[in-house]
N, C-alpha and C positions, 0 to 999 in steps of 0.2 A: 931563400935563394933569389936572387935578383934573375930580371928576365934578361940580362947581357950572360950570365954566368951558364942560366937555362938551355937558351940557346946555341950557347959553343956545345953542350954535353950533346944537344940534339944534331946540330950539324957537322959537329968534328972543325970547328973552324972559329973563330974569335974574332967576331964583328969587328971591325973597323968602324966606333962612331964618325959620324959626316954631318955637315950643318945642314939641319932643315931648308933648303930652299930648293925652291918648285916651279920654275915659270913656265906657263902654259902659253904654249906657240897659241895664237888664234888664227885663225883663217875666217876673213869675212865671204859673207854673200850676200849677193844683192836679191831684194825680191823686187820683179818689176811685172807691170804687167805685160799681157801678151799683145804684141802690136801686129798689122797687118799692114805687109809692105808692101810696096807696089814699085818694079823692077821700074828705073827710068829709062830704059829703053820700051819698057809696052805699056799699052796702053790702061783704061782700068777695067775696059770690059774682058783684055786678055784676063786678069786676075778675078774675075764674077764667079768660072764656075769653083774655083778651089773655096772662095768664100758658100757657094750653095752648099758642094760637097761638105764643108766645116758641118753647117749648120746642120745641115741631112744627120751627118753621122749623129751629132750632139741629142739628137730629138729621138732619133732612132735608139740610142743604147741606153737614153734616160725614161725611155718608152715605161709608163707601169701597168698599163695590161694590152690584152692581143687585138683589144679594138685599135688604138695608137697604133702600134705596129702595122697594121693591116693598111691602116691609113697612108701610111711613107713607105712601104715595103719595096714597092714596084719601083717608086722613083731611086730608091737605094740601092735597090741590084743593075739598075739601068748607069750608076755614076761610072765613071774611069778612072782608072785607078793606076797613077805614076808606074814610071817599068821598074823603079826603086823606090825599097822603103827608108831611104833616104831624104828622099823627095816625101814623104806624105806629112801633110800637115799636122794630122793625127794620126799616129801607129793605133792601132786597135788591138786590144788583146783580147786572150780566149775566155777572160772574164765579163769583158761586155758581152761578147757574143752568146755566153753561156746565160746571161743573163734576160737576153732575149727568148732563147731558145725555154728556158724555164718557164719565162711566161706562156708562150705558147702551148709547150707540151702538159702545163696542169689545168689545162682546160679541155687539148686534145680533141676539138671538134675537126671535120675531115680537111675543112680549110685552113684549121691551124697546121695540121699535120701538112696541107700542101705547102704550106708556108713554110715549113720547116725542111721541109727536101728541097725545096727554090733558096733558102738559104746555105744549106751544105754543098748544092752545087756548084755555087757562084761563090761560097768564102774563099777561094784560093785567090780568084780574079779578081773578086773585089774589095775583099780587105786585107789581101795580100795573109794570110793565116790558113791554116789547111787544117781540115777536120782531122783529130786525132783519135784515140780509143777512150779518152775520159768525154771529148768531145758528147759520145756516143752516149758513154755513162749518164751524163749529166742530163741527156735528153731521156733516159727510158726512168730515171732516177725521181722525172719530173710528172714522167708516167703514172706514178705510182701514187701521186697524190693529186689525179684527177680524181672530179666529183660528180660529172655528170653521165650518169647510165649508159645514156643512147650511144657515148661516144668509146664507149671501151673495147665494143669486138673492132673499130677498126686502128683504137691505139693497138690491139694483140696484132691486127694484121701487119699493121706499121714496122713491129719489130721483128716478124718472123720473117717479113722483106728484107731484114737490116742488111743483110751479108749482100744482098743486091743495089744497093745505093751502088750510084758512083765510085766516091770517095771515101768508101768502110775498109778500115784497115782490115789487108789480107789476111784470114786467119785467124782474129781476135774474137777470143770467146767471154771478155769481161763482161761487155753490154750485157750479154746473155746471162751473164751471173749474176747481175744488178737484179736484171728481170725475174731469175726466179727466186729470188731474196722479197719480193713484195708483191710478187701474181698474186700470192693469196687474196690482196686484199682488192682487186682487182679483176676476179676470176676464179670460178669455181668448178671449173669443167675440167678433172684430171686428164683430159683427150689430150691438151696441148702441150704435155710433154713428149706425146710420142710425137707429135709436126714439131714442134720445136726442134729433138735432138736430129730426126732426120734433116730437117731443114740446116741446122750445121752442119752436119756431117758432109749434106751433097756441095756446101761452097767450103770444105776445106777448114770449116772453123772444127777442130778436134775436139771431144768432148773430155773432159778427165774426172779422176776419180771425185774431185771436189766439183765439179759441174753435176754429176748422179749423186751426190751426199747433197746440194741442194736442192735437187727434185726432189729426194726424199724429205725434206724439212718444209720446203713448200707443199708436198700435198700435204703430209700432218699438219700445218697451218691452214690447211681449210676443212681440218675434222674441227668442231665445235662441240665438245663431252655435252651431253644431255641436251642439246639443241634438237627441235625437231629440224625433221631430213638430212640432218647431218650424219656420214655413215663415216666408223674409221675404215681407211682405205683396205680396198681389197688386196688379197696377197698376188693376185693377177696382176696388178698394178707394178708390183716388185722385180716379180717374173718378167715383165715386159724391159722394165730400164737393164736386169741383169742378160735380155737377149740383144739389147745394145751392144750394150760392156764385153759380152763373147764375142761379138761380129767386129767390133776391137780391137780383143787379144788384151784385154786390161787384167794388170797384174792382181795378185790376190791382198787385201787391204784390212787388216784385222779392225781399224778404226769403223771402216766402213760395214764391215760385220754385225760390229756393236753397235751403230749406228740403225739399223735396219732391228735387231732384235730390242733396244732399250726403250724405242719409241712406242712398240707394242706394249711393251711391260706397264711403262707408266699409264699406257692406257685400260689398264686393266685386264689383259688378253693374254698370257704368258705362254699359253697353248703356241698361239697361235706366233707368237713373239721365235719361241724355239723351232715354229717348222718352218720359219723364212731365214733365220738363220742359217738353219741345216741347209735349205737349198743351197744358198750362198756359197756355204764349204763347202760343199759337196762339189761346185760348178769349180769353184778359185782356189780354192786352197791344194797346195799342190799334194802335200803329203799328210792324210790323213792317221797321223802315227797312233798307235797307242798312247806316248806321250801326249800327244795333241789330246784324242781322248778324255783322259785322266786330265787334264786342264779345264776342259772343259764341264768336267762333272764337279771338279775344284769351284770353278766358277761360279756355276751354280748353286753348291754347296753355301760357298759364302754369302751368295744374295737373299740364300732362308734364313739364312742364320742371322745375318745382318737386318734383315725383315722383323722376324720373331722379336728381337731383342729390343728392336723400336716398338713394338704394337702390342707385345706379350711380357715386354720385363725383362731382366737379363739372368736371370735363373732358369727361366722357360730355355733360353737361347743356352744356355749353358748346357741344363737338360738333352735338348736336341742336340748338340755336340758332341756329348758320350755316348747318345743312342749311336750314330753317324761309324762309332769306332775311329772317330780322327782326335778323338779328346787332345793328343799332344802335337796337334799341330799350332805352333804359331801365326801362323798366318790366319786359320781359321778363328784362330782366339780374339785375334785383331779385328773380324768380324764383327764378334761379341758386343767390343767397345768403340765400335766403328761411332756413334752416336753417344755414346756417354758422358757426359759434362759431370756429374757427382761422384765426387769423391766415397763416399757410402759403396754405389751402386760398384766401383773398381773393387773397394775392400769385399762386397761379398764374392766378383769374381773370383778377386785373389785365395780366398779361404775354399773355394771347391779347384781351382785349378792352379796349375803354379803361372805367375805371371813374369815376365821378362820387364825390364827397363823403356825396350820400345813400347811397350804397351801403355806404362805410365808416362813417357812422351809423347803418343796417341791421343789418351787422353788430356794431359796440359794442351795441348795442340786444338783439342774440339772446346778446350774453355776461351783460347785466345781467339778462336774465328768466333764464339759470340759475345767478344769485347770481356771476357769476364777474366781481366788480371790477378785480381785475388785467388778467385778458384782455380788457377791454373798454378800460382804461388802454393797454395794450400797443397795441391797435388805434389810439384815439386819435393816441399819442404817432407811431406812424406815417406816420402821416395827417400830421404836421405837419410830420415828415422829408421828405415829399412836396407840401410848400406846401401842403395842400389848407385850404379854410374853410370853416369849419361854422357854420350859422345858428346861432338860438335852439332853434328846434324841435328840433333833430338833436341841441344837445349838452345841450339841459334834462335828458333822463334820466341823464346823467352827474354832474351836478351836485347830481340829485335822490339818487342813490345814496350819495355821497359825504357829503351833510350828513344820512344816515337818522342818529336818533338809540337808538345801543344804550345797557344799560344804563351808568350813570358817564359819561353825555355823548359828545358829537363825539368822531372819535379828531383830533385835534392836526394831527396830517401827512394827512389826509382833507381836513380844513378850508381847509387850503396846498396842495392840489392843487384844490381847487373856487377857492379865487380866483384861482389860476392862470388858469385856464380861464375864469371868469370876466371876468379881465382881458383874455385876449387876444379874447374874443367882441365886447365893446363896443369896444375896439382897431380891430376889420374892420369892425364893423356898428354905428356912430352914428347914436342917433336921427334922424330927421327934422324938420324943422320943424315945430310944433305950433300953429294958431291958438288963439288966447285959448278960442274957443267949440268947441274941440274935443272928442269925447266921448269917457271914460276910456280910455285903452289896455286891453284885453283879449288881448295877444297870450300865445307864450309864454314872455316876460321875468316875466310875472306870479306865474309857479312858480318862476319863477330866483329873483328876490328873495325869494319868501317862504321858498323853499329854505332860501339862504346868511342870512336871518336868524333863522331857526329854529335853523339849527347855530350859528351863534353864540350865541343867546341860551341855549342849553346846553350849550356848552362847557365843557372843566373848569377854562379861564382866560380867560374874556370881557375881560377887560380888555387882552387882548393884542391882540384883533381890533377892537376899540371905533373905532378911526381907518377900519379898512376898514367898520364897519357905517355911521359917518357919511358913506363916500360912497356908497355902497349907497342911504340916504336920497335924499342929494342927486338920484345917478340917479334915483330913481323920479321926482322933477317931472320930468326932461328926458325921460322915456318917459310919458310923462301917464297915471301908474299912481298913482291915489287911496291915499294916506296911511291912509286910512281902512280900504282891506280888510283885512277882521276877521283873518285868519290872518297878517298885516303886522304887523296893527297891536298884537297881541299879544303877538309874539315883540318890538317895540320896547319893550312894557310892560317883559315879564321881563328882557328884557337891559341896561335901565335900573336896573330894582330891582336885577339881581346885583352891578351896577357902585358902588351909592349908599355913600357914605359911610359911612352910620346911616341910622336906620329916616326919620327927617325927610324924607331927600332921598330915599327910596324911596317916602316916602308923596307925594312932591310928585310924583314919576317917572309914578308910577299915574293921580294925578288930571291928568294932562295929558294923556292920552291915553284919560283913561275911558270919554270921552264916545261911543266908537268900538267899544265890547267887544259882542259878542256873548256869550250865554248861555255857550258854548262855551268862548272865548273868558275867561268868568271864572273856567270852573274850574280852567283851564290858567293862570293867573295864581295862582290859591289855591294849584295844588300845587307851580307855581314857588315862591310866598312858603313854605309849610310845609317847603321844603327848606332854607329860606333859615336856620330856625331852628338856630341851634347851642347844642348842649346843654354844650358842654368849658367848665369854668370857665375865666375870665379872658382868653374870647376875645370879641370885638366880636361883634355877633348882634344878628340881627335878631328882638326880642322879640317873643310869641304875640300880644299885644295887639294889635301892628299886623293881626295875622294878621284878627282878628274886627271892627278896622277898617273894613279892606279889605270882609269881609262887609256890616258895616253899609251900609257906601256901594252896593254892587252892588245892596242890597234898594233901596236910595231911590231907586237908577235904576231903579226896575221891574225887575228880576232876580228872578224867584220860585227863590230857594236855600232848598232843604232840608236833609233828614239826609245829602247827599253834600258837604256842609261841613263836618261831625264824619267821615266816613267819610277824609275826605282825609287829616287831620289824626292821625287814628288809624293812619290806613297807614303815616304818616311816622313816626311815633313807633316802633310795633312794627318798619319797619326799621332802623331807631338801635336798637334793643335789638337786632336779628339781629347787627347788622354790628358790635357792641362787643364790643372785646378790651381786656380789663384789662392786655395788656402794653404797649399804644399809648396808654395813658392816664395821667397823672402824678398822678391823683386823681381812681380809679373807684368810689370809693364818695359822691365828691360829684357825677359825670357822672349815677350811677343816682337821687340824690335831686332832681336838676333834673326827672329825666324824671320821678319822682313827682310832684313838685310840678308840673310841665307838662300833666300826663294828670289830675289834681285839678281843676286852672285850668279844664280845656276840657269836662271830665264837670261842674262847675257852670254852667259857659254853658250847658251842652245843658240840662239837665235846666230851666232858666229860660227857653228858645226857644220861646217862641211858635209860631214859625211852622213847628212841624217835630211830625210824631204822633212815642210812643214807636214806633222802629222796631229790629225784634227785630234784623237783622245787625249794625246800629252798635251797639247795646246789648249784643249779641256781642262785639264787636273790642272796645270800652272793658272788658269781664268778664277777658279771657283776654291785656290789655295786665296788667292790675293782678296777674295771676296771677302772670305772668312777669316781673315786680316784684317778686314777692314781697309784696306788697301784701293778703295774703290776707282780713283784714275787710272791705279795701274791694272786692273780688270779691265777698263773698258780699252786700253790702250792695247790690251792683246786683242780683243776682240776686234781694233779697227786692222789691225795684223791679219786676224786669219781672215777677215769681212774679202778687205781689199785684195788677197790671195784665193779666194773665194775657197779657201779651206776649213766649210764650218759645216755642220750639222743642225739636227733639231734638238739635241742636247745642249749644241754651245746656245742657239739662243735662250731656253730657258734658262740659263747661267746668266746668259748678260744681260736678260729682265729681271733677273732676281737683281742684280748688282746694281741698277738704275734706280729699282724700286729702294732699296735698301739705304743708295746716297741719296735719294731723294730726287732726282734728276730727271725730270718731267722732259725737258728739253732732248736728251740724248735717248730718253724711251721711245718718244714719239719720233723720230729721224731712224732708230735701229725698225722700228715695226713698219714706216714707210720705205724705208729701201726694200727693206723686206716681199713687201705685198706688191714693189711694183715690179720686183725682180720676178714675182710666180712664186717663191716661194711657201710651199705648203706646211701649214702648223699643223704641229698634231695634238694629241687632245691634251698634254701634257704641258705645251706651248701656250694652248689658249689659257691653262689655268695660271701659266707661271705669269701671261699677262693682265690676267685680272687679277691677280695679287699683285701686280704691281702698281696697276690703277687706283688698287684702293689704298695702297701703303700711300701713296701720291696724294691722298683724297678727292679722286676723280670716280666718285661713283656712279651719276649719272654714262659715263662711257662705260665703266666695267657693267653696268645693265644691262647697253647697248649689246657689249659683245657676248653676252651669255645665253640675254634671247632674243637676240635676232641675228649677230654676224658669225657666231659658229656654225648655224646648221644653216647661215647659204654659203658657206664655205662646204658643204658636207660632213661638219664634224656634229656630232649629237654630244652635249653638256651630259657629266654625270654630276653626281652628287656632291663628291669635292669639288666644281666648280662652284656650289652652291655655299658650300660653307667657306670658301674661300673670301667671296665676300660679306657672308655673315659674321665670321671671325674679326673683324673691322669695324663692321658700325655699332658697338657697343658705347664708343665714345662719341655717338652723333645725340641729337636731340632725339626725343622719344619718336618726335613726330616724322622724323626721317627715317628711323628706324622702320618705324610702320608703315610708311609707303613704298620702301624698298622689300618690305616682306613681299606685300599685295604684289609689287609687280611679278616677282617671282613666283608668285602663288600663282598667278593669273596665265605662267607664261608655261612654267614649269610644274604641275599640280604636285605629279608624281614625284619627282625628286625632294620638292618641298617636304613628303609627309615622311622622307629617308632621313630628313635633321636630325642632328639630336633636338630634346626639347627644350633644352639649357639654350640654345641658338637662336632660337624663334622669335 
């Protein structure tokens, strides 16, 4: 069946072919840099303090610890700050600010902490931002990973004050939840929950059921099983947050029940586990029925039996079940095999008790949570030797398994055991009659389909399954599951596109079902299409154009795509460069200049994208694709891109030392590491290595000496050992006797690291 023919059966409708053509509207931008104007009507001292203010903020939020801060702090809360943030030279966001505050709060000594209330109070005035509730988060969040002693009872005081700041939102009880999400590790004094919750309560911040479920979680995180002085909590303790919760009026909360008895259990106390429960129900629970009761003893029941069968064998558990007089309950049986992965271990339940279907999809269930596909198959296949039938519910996780997508697609005979299974489910279990005004099916056929066409739609031969994904379709009207759900309706996009012809009938594929995409949804369509692209001359391929397309259209549906539009594309690319072997290729030196010209094409789209800022990672991945090309001008030519936009990191540089070093280019190394050192910026130890390998690819060993023992650690950075073999990997091809005096000096300079070589190195 051709894919023109396919497609009308799928859509009701007969393509209209169109000629391939594509023109991509561009829009440029300029990048310039930032200039400082000076109004010609004032003077230039009128314009002095916006320039202080500039530099103030810049040092302030690039501050990396609380001594820096401490330093500028005062002159920063003393600036003035425009009556519009229109006017400000630099908008400040809650990310600088947080980023301050971080530093300060994971050191938490009293004067950071004053530091930290002198800046809440004055963010409104002076950086125009108002403290918020993550504000708060972020400070107590930072709490949590101080390290010095002395300073932690008056970080605990800091936050019991919180509700009294200034500018602490009315009411909000996150901070507090952050808080006791990591006291443990912080405090071990269970007293500060009772000042904690009163301390909310009296400013209005309301405590709730999930505020007392983590007091409960936080004091069990400062029990320590067999540590000395560690006690598990007392049940006085319980009693206290539950005379909170009444002075409340908090509703009755079965979670939180179980919550309060499980934690005992696993601690080994089950006494004691069940009398703190019983208080519980007894305080909240409104109606203690005899049903209630009988649940309860239910409960129970199944946690011995479920116990026994783990620790004792499942005959023991068996045993205890007919002692119990519940022998025919199901539920309890399911107890039994709550834990059982062997197939054996089901067959002897099965021979003392009769078993159900759920039971044997209990157990395939406990084979798939520990990865074991076979023995969950083997169960299955069983099951079926034994007539038994399995819902949707019971075999969706098999089916779910089978179509997971590892690298290189479905495996093939995965695929043929899911429609297997598949077939035979809808075989026993046909839809039901559906009225016209009926609403969506939600059951769980809705993960089966999207399952079985996910795996098809990245299989490593879609065309083979294409007949079975069109009734798969069909199915879905007769279970009244909407065409339209986005993870459906996606995996129909891509496995249209894989199937298409040429790019025409993959572009017609898309726009018939576009209308349906979710954001998600597109991206998983882009990096289906970026695979789609083949770089091998003289094969059918679906060209890049369509690729930005496809983009275009996504933006005119309202789709705000960014730089994860170039990131996709560059992923695809550099792995076609991993996964090339010139012995599988009949003409690899025209395979590598597609992919130049390919990686060209999409670094001129980006750099014309409007709608996307320079962003340092993708400007990374396109630096270190061009490298590994060979490409080495047009590597350094991004680099003087993102230099002069001052958009790089300490990744890009070790990227554009690799690429100096690699072309050989002494001249553009030494210029990239001088602007570098005079601009302040800091290498890290990753940097220093990617520049002594570039030193020595150079053959400037005398400098890579230089920098190993002596200019990394007055930089502050301490050499490790791959700095050392770095340039030991190099002088193999020096004279003997350079060799050995380049040993000595590292011997001399570095003892330790020296005796970490290998000995093949020395």
């Amino acid at each position: 069946m051709s894919f023109r023919s396919a497609l009308s059966r799928l859509s009701g409708i007969v393509p209209q072919r169109t000629t391939y053509s594509r023109v991509l509207r561009f829009r440029s931008i300029a990048y310039s840099h930032v200039r400082h104007h000076v109004a010609s009507s004032g003077s230039a001292d009128d314009e002095q303090p916006e320039y202080t203010q500039k530099s103030l903020f810049r040092a302030f939020f690039s501050s990396s610890s609380p001594a820096q801060i401490h330093n500028i702090l005062q002159n920063v809360l003393k600036v003035r700050r425009p009556d519009r943030d229109n006017q400000l030279p630099t908008p400040v966001t809650h990310e600088q600010i947080a980023h301050v505050l971080v530093l300060l709060g994971e050191r938490g000594s009293p004067t950071d902490l004053q530091a930290i209330d002198s800046i809440l109070a004055r963010m409104a005035k002076v950086f125009h931002v108002q403290p918020t509730v993550e504000t708060y988060c972020v400070i107590v969040r930072s709490f949590m990973r101080a390290e010095r002693p002395e300073n932690l009872a008056a970080i605990v005081q800091w936050v019991l004050d919180m509700p009294t700041k200034r500018f602490y939102p009315a009411g909000s009880i996150e901070p507090f939840h952050v808080f006791f999400d990591g006291c443990a590790r912080i405090c071990a004094d269970p007293e500060i929950f009772h000042s904690f919750l009163g301390e909310m309560r009296s400013h209005g911040c309301q405590p709730t059921v999930d505020t007392f479920a983590k007091c409960v979680i936080a004091r069990w995180a400062m029990f320590v099983p067999g540590s000395p002085g560690f006690e598990a909590p007392d049940p006085a303790f319980f009693a206290m947050l539950m005379e909170h919760m009444e002075q409340l009026k908090m509703p009755y909360n079965p979670s939180f029940s179980s919550l309060l008895h499980d934690r005992y259990v696993a601690a080994g106390m089950p006494t004691v586990a069940l009398e703190v429960r019983e208080t519980y129900e007894v305080k909240f629970n409104p109606d203690r029925s005899p049903k209630g009761e009988e649940e309860r003893r239910v409960q129970e029941l199944l946690h011995l039996i479920s116990k026994k069968a783990r620790t004792e064998g499942v005959l023991n558990a068996v045993q205890a079940l007919k002692t119990s007089g519940r022998a025919g309950s199901a539920q309890l049986l399911g107890a039994v095999l709550r834990h059982v992965t062997s197939l054996d271990d089901l067959l002897l339940v099965d021979n003392e008790l009769r078993t159900e279907a759920s039971h044997w999809a209990l157990v395939m269930d406990n084979n798939l949570k520990m990865n074991d596909l076979q023995g969950a198959l083997d169960v299955y296949n069983e099951a079926l030797d034994r007539t038994l039938s399995f819902d949707a519910a019971s075999i969706a996780p098999l089916i779910h398994a089978l179509c997971k997508v590892p690298e290189g697609g479905t495996d093939p005979l995965d695929m043929n055991r899911a429609r297997s299974i598949y077939e035979l489910l809808v075989y026993a279990h046909q839809p039901l009659e559906r009225p016209p005004d009926a609403p969506p099916y939600g059951g769980p056929m809705v993960d089966i389909f999207a399952d079985l066409l996910r795996g098809i739609a990245v299989h490593s031969r879609p065309e083979q399954l294409f007949n079975f994904a069109q009734t798969l379709i069909k199915d879905l009207a007769r279970w009244g599951v909407p065409l339209e759900k986005s993870d459906i309706n996606n995996s129909i996009i891509i496995l249209c596109m894989r199937v298409a012809e040429d790019a025409d009938y993959a572009l017609l594929a898309y726009e018939k079902y576009a209308t349906s995409l979710t954001l998600d949804g597109c991206k998983a369509v882009l990096m289906a299409t970026a695979t789609l692209i083949n770089f091998t001359p003289g094969v059918p391929t679906i060209p890049v154009q369509l690729y930005f397309d496809l983009v275009r259209s996504m933006r005119d549906l309202g789709f705000r795509l960014g730089v994860e539009v170039y990131a996709i594309i560059f992923d695809c690319i550099a792995q076609r460069i991993s996964d090339m072997n010139p012995v599988h290729l009949d003409n690899p030196r025209k395979y590598v200049t597609t992919l130049i010209t390919t990686t060209r094409h999409v670094h001129d789209v980006m750099a014309l994208d409007a709608n996307i800022p320079l962003d340092i990672d993708v400007w990374n991945r396109l630096m270190a694709i061009y490298a590994r090309l060979g490409c080495f001008g047009d590597a350094i030519r991004v680099w003087q891109t993102m230099y002069l936009s001052g958009a790089y990191n300490n990744q890009s540089v070790s990227i554009v030392l690799d690429v100096c070093g690699s072309a050989g280019s002494w001249g553009t190394a030494r210029q990239v590491v001088a602007r570098l050192f005079a601009e302040g910026f800091e290498f890290d130890l990753r940097n220093w290595r990617s520049w002594i390998q570039c030193l020595c690819r150079l053959g400037k060993f005398d400098e890579a000496l230089q920098v190993l023992c002596v200019q990394m650690q007055s930089c502050g950075v301490e050499p490790d050992v791959t700095c050392v073999i770095a340039i030991l990997q190099h002088t193999k091809q020096l004279p003997f006797e350079f060799r050995v005096e380049i040993n000595d000096r590292i011997k001399q300079h570095h003892p330790d690291l020296y005796k970490q070589v290998p000995t093949r190195l020395r």
